[in-house]
N, C-alpha and C positions, 0 to 999 in steps of 0.2 A: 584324360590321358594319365596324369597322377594315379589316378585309383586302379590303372591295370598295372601301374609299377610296381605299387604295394600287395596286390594280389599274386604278381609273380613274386617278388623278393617273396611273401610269407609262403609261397608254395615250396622253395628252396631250403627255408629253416628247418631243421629236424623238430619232429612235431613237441617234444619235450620242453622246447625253449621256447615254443610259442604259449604252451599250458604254462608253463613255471612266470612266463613273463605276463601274462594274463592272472594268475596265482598273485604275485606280487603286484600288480596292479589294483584288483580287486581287494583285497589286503589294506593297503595304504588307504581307498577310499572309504575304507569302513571304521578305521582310526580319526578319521577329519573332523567327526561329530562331536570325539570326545576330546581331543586335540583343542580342538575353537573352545569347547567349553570351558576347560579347563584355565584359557589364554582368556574369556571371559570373567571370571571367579576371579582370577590376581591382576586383574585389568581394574576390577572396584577396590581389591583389598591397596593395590600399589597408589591408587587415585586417592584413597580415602583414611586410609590406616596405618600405611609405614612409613609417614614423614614421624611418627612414635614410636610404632611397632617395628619399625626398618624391614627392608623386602624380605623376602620366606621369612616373617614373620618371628624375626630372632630375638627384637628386644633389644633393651640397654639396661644391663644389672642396675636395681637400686632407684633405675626413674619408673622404665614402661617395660611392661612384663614382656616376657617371653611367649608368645603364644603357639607355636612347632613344634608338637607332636602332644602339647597338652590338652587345648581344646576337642580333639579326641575321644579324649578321653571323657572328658565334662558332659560332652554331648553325647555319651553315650546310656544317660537317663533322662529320664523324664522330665528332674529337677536340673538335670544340666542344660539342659535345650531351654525351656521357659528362662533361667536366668541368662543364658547367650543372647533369648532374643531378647530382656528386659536392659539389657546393658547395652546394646546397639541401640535400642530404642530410646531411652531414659538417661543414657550414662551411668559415672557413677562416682563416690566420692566417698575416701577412706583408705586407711592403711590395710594392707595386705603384703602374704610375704611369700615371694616364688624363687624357685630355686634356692630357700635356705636363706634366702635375702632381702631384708623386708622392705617396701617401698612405702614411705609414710608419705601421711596425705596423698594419697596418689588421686587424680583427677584423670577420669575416660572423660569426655564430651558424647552429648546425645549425638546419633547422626541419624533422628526418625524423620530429619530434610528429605533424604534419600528412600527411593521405589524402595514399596515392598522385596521386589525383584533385586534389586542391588542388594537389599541388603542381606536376604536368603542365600547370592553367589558369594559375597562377602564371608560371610558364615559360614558355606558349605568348603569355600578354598579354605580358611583356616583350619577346619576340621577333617581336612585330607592331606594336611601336613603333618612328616614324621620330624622326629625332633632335629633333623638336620635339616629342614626347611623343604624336603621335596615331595611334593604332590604324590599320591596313591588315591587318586578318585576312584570312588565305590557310586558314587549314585549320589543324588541329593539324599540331604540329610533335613535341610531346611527348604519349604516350599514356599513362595511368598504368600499362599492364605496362613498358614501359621504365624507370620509376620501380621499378616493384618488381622489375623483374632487376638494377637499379645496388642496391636497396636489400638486394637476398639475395647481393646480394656480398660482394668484399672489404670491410670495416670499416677506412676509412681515416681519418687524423687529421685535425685542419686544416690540418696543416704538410705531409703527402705530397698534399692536395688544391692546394695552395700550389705545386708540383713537378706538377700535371696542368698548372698555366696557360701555360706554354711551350710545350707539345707541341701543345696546344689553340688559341694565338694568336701562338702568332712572339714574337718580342723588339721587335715594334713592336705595342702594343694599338691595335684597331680605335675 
């Protein structure tokens, strides 16, 4: 009985608002994918990363670096991505200076506890942040086999990960 209700009512609507409402229906469902992803990506970073890094990834001058809208940039070479994944993996341990600010001794912690998988959405949310902390997803950037060829690698310290950051970013950080 239901279904000849709705067959009459949609025969009444002017046929524009059934397209435009089927338009935005269709619409919305095709957002969901990248929606969820996205809420996956800062689901690892918020679990793992901003009790330091604080949520969108803002930082605390002078302690824990700002990471929103720089890693970006980093990952946008070859030597920036191998050292992204050596410092998730490895940690790291040494003075650096962002934003004009230098943080001595500064200590990242390894998290290669954590899936390949986590830690590739981990990495891909950070590097689809602009500097005011909001997401612009483009696509993975980091796969987790690239996680797991940095991780069946060399076994580096945090102090030769500390010595990838030059080759990776210049002697002026982004």
């Amino acid at each position: 009985m239901s279904s000849i209700r709705i067959h009459i009512a949609c025969r009444r609507l002017p046929r524009s608002l059934l397209l435009m409402s089927l338009a935005l229906l269709c619409g919305s469902i095709l957002c969901v994918p990248a929606i969820a992803r996205a809420a996956d990506q800062s689901a690892g970073f918020d679990t793992n990363c901003a009790m330091c890094h604080q949520l969108n990834a803002a930082g605390v001058p002078g302690q824990f670096p700002r990471l929103a809208g720089r890693m970006g940039k980093i990952a946008s070479t070859a030597a920036g991505r191998n050292y992204l994944e050596r410092v998730v993996l490895f940690g790291m341990i040494g003075g650096i200076t962002v934003d004009d600010t230098p943080i001595v001794g500064g200590v990242m912690p390894s998290f290669a506890s954590l899936s390949d998988q986590d830690l590739a959405d981990a990495l891909d949310y950070i590097v689809s942040l602009d500097d005011a902390g909001k997401s612009h997803w483009q696509g993975a950037v980091f796969k987790p086999a690239d996680i797991a060829g940095a991780r069946a690698g060399k076994q580096l310290s945090p102090a030769e990960v500390h010595g990838l950051r030059a080759a990776a970013i210049g002697s002026k950080s982004p």
